[in-house]
C-alpha positions in Angstrom: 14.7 20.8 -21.6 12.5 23.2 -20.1 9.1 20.3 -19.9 9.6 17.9 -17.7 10.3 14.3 -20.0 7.4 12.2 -17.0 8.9 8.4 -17.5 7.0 7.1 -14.8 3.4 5.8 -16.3 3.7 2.8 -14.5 2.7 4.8 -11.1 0.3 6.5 -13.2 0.1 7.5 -17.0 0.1 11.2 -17.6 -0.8 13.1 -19.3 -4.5 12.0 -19.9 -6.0 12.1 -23.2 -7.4 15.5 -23.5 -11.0 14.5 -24.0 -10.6 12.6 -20.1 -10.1 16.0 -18.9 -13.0 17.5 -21.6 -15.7 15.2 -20.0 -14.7 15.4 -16.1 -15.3 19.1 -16.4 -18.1 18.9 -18.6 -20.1 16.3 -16.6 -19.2 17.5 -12.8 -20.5 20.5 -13.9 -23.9 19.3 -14.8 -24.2 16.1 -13.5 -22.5 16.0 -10.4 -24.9 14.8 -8.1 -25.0 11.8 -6.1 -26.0 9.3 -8.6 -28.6 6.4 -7.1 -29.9 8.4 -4.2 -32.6 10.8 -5.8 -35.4 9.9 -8.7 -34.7 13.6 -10.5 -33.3 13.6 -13.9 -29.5 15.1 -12.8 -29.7 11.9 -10.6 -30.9 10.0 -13.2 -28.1 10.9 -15.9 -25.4 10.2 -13.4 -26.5 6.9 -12.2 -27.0 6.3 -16.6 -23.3 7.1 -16.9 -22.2 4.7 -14.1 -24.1 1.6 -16.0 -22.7 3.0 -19.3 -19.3 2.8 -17.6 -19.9 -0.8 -16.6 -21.0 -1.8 -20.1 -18.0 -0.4 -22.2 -15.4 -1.8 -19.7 -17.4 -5.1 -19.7 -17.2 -4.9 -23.3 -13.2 -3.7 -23.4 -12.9 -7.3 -21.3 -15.4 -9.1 -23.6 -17.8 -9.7 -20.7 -21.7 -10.5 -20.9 -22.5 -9.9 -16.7 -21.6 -5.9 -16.5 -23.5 -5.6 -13.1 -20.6 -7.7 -11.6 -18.2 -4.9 -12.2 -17.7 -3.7 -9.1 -16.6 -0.2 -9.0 -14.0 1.1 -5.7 -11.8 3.7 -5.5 -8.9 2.1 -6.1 -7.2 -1.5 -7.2 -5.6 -1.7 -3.2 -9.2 -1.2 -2.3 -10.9 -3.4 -4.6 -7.7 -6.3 -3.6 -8.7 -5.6 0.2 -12.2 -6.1 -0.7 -11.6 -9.6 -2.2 -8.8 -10.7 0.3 -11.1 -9.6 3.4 -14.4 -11.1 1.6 -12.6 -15.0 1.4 -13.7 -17.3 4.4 -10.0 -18.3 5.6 -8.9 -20.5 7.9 -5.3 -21.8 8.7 -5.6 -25.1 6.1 -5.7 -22.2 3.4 -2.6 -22.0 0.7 -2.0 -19.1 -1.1 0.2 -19.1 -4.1 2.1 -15.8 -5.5 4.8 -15.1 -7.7 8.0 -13.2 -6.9 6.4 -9.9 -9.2 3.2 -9.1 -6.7 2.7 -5.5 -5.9 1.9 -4.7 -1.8 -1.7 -3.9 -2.6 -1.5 -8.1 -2.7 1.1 -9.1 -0.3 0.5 -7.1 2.4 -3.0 -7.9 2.5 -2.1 -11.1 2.3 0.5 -11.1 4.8 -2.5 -9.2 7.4 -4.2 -12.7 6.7 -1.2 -14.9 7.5 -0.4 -13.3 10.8 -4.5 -13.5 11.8 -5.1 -17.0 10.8 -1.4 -18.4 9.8 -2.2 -19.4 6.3 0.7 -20.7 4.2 1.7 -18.4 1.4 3.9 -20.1 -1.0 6.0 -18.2 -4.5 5.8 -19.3 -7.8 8.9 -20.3 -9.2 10.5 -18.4 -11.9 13.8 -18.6 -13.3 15.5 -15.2 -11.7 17.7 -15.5 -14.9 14.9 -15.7 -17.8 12.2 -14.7 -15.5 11.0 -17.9 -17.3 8.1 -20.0 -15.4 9.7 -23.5 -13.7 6.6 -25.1 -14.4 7.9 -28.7 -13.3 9.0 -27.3 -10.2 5.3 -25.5 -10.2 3.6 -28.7 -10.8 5.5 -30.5 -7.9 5.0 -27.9 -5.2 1.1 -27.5 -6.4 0.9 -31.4 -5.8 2.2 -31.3 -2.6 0.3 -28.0 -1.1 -2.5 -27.6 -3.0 -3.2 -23.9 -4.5 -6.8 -22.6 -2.0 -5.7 -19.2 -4.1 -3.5 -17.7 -6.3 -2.5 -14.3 -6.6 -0.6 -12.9 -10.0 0.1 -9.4 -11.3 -0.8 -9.7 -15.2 2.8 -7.4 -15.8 5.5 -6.7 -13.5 5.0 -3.0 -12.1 9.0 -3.4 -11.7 9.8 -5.1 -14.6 7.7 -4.9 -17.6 7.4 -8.6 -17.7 4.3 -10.4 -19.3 3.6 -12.8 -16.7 2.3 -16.5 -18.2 -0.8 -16.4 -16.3 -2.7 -19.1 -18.4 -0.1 -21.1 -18.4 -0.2 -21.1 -14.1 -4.2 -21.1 -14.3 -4.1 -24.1 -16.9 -1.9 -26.1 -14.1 -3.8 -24.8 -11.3 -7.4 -26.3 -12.8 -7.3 -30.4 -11.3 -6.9 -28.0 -7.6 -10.6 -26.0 -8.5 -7.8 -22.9 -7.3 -9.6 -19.2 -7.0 -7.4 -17.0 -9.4 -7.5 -13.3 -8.5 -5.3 -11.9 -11.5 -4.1 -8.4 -11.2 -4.6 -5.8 -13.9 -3.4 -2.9 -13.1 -0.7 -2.4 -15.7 -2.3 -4.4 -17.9 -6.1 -3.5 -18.8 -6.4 -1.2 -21.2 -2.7 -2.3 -22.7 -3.3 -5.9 -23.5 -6.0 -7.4 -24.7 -8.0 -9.6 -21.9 -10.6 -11.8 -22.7 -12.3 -12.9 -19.2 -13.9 -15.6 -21.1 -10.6 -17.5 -22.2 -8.5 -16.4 -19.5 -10.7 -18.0 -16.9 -9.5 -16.5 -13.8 -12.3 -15.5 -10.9 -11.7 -12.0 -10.5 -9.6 -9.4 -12.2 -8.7 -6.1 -10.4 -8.1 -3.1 -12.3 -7.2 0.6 -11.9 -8.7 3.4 -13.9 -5.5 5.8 -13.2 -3.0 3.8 -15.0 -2.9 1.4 -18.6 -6.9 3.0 -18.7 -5.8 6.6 -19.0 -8.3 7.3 -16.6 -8.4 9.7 -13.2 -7.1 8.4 -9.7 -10.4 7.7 -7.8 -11.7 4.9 -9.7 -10.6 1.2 -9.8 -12.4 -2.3 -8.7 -12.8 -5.6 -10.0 -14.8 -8.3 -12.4 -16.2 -10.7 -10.2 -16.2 -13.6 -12.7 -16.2 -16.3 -9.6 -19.1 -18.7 -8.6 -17.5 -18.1 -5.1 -19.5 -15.5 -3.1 -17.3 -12.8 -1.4 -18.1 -11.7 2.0 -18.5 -7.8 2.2 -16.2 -5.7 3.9 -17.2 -2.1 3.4 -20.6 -1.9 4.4 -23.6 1.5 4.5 -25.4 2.9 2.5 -26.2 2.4 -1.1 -29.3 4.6 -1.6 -31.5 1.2 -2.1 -33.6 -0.7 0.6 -32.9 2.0 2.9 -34.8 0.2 6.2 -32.4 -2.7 5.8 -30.0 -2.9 8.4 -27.9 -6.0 5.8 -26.4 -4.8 2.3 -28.1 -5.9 -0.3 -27.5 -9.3 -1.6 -27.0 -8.6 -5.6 -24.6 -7.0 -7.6 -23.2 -4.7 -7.7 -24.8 -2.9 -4.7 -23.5 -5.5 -2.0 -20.2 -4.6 -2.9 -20.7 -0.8 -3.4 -21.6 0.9 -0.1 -21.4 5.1 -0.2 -21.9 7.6 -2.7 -20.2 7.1 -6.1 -17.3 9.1 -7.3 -18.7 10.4 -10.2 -16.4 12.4 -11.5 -13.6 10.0 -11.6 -16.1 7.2 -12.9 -17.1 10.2 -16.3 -13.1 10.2 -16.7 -12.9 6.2 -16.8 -16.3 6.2 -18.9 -14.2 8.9 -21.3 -11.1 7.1 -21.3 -12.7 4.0 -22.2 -13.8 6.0 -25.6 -10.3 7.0 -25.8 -8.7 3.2 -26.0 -11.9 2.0 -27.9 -10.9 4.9 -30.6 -7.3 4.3 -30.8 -7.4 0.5 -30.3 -5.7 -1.7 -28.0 -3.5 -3.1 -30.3 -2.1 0.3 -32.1 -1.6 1.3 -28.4 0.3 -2.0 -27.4 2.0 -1.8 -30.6 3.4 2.2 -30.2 4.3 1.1 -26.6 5.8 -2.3 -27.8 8.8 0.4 -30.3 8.9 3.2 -28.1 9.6 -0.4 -25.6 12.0 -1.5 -28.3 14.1 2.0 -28.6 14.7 2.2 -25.2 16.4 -0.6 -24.4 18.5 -0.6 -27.6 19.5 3.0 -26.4 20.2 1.9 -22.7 22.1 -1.3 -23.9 24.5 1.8 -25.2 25.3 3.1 -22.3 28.7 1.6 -20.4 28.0 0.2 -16.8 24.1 -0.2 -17.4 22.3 -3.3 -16.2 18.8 -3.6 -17.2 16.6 -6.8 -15.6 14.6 -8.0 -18.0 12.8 -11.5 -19.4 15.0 -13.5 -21.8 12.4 -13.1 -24.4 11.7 -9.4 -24.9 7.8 -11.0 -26.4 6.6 -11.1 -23.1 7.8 -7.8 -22.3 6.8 -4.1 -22.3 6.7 -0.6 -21.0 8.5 -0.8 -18.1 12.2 -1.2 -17.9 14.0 -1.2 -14.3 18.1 -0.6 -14.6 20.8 0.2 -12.5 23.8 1.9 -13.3 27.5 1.2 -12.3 28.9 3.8 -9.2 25.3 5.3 -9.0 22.9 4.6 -6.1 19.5 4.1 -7.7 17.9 6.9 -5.3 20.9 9.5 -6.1 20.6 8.5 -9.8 17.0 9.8 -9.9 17.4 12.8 -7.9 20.2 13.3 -10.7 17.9 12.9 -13.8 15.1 14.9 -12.1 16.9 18.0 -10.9 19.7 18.8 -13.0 17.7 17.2 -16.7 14.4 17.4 -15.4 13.7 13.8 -16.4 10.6 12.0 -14.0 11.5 8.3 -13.1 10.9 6.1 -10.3 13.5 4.4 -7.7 13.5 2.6 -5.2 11.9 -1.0 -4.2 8.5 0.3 -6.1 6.1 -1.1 -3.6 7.5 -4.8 -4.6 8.6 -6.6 -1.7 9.7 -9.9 -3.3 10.9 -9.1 -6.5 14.0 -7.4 -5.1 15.3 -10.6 -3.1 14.5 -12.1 -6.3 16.5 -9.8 -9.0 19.3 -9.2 -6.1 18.8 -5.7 -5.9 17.7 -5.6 -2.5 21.0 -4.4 -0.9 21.7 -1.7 -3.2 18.4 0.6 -2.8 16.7 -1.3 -5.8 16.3 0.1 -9.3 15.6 3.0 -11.0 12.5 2.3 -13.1 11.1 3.8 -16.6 7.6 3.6 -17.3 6.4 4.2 -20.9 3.0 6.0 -22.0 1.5 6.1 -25.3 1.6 9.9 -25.0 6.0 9.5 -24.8 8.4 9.6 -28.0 11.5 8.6 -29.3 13.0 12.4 -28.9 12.6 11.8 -25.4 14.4 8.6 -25.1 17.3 9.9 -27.2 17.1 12.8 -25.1 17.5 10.4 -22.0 20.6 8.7 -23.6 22.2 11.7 -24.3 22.0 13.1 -20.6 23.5 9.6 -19.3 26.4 11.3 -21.1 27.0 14.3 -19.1 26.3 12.5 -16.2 
């Protein structure tokens, strides 16, 4: 197969839908100023399309306060925003689970070693990936949750993680619940009004089918975040502080423009499709995919006891084959695109016992992938 098979949306999905790449050249080309620091009309229409931006994500995430979308260039960024705007001190607990991505624990981990906070791990049965909630309930009682961190779904393992379920036990502790999106927004429906969580971090460049160079996060928190990237904002000019309303106090230097028209295009993308008819191509290509694998003699595939709260991703290992080698295998002599290694997951490996043996090699499913290519995929696990 001559076109590379790319099986690795989870790091980002490609392609992008074609109107993404329409817009981005359409606008930069006559719009590409620096929105919010000039009064002209070019000016003008790009600081339009960055509130138009806000609005349509605020209403993909059914939420009424667009202005506290806070727009950064990334979901790390936006996460190093929120971690570095908390007042901590060393009486802070922080709760994660065993799925958290580095753009959370190392962070996290910056803040342990600067004012030893306690970090403690959700626990999850490594078997079902199922949520010990009694076992939850005891260790929440005994150090209360300050904070807790949670990736919506496992960039390692597809898994759905029961985030209401963790928020609903969290309430009686009045716990700050910083819920990452990244492989989620765009894929599953969110609704920041039921889900109740104080801030949800997304990226543009992945379930959004948007551009690298846009991410951030809804600030739905009555906590108020310190800043920590701080200059200009093309506002109040002969103020030496940032401003103190959103979404400028969060928002210092120029806008990326460009990547915000492909986000703002993207948007009309999902809104046109639907969530759900996306969720639901990626839920059977999902479905395929591990029937096909489940074929295939020596092949161990980690994930959740109930395939519901599963999608998209699938991590695997396969018997006499280093994960690493295995790749380099499928990319160069099948020209197949996956991901191996640890995947930027630092816990999940101690917890799935693949730490020892170079991790997993990961698939990542796109809506833009078919089923020709995973029975493509089976068949060159054949020749191997």
């Amino acid at each position: 197969m001559e076109k590379t098979v790319y099986l690795d949306n989870a790091a980002t999905t490609f392609p992008k839908p074609n109107k993404v790449y329409e817009e981005m050249d359409k606008f930069y080309r006559n719009f590409g100023v620096n929105a919010g620091r000039g009064s002209y009309k070019l000016a003008r229409e790009a600081s339009n399309l960055i509130d138009e931006t806000r609005n349509k994500l605020a209403s993909l995430v059914n939420y009424d306060r667009s202005e506290k979308i806070i727009f950064s260039p990334s979901a790390t960024i936006a996460l190093n925003q929120i971690i570095g705007g908390i007042t901590w001190n060393e009486n802070k607990t922080v709760y994660v689970t065993p799925f958290e991505h580095n753009a959370i624990m190392r962070p996290l981990n910056y803040i342990r070693e600067k004012y030893n906070i306690k970090i403690e791990v959700i626990p999850f049965n490594k078997g079902s990936f199922e949520l010990d909630i009694s076992q939850l309930n005891l260790k929440f009682s005994r150090n209360f949750p300050d904070f807790i961190f949670m990736s919506h779904v496992s960039n390692v393992t597809g898994f759905i993680l029961p985030v209401e379920e963790i928020i609903q036990a969290s309430v009686k502790y009045n716990s700050v619940i910083i819920l990452d999106c990244a492989q989620s927004m765009g894929l599953i429906p969110i609704d920041v009004k039921k889900i109740k969580a104080d801030y949800f971090v997304f990226a543009g460049h992945k379930s959004l089918y948007g551009p690298f160079g846009i991410g951030g996060f809804i600030d739905n928190s009555k906590m108020k975040l310190s800043e920590t990237i701080v200059g200009g904002t093309g506002t109040d000019s002969l103020n030496l502080k940032m401003p103190d309303i959103y979404p400028g106090k969060y928002e210092a230097s120029s806008p990326n423009i460009l990547s915000i028209s492909g986000l703002n295009s993207a948007l009309d993308w999902i809104n046109d499709i639907g969530i759900d008819n996306i969720r639901q191509k990626e839920i059977k290509l999902t479905k395929t995919l591990v029937e096909e694998l489940n074929e295939i003699h020596g092949m161990k595939m980690y994930l959740p006891k109930n395939l519901n709260n599963h999608i998209g991703i699938v991590s695997f290992n396969l018997a006499n084959f280093n994960p690493n080698e295995l790749g380099q295998m499928l990319d160069q002599v099948f020209n197949i695109a996956t991901r191996t290694g640890y995947h930027c997951s630092p816990l999940i490996h101690n917890f799935m016992n693949t730490e020892n043996i170079g991790g997993t090699v990961r698939i990542s499913l796109g809506y833009f992938n078919t089923e020709d290519e995973i029975y493509y995929l089976k068949k060159c696990f054949s020749e191997l």
